[in-house]
N, C-alpha and C positions, 0 to 999 in steps of 0.2 A: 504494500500500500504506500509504504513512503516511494519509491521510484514512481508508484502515479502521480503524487503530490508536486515530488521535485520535474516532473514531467507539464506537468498542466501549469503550473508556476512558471514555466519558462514559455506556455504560451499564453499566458496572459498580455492583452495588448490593449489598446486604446482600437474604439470605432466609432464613426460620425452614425447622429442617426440616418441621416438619407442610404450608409451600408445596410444598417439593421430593418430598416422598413421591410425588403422582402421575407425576410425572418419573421417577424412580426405579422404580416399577410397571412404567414403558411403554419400562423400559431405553435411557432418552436422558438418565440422569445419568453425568456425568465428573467422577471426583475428581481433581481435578489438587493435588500437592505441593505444600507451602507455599513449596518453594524454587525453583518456577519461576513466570513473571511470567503470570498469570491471563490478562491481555490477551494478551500475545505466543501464549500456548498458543492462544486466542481467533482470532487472526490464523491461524495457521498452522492449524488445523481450516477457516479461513473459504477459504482458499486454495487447500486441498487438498495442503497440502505432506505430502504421505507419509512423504521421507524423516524430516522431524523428527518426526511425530509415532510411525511406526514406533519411533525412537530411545527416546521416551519411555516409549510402553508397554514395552520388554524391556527400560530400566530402571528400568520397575515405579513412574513419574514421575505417569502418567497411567493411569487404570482405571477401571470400573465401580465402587461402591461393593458392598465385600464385606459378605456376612449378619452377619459380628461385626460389623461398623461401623455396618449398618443396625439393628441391635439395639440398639447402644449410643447412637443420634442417636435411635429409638422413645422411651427412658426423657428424651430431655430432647427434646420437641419445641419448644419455645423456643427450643435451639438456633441460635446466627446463624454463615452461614456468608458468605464474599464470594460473588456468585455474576454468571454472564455470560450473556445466552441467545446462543448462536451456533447457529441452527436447522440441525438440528430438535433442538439438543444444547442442554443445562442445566450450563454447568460451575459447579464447587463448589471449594471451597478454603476447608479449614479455618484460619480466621486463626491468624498465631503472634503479635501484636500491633497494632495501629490499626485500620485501618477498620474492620472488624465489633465491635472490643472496646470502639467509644465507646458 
């Protein structure tokens, strides 16, 4: 498990929203919280860990990106968000400071 951590970690990258929009169309975007670890959520999708990720969506941690949010990423498609492909999923996470803000 740790070589898939140190694995997904090195592909973690930054994407404008106008890349993710087709993602988001074909409903395989995950907005995952700023207050949980991008990678770790990444692992645990990759693994199949239910219980965590169960845990996360009923506390509303991890979701779909809703129609207000997709509205409001529309008006600035420039937008940079961190982002992970863990197939066939696109996770996103809007930064709260560093990577995506350099």
């Amino acid at each position: 498990m740790q070589d898939l951590k140190v694995e997904l970690a090195a592909a973690l990258d930054q994407a404008e929203w106008e890349w993710l929009m087709p993602h988001a169309q074909r409903d395989r975007l995950i907005v995952v919280n700023p207050g949980l670890d991008l990678v770790d959520v990444g692992v645990a999708i990759a693994n199949d860990d239910v219980l965590s990720i169960q845990h996360w969506i009923g506390e509303q941690l991890i979701s779909k990106p809703s129609p207000t949010q997709m509205a409001s990423w529309q008006t600035n498609q420039a937008k940079r968000f961190n982002a992970l492909i863990v197939q066939p999923y696109v996770l996103v996470q809007e930064p709260t400071m560093g990577f995506a803000d350099k």
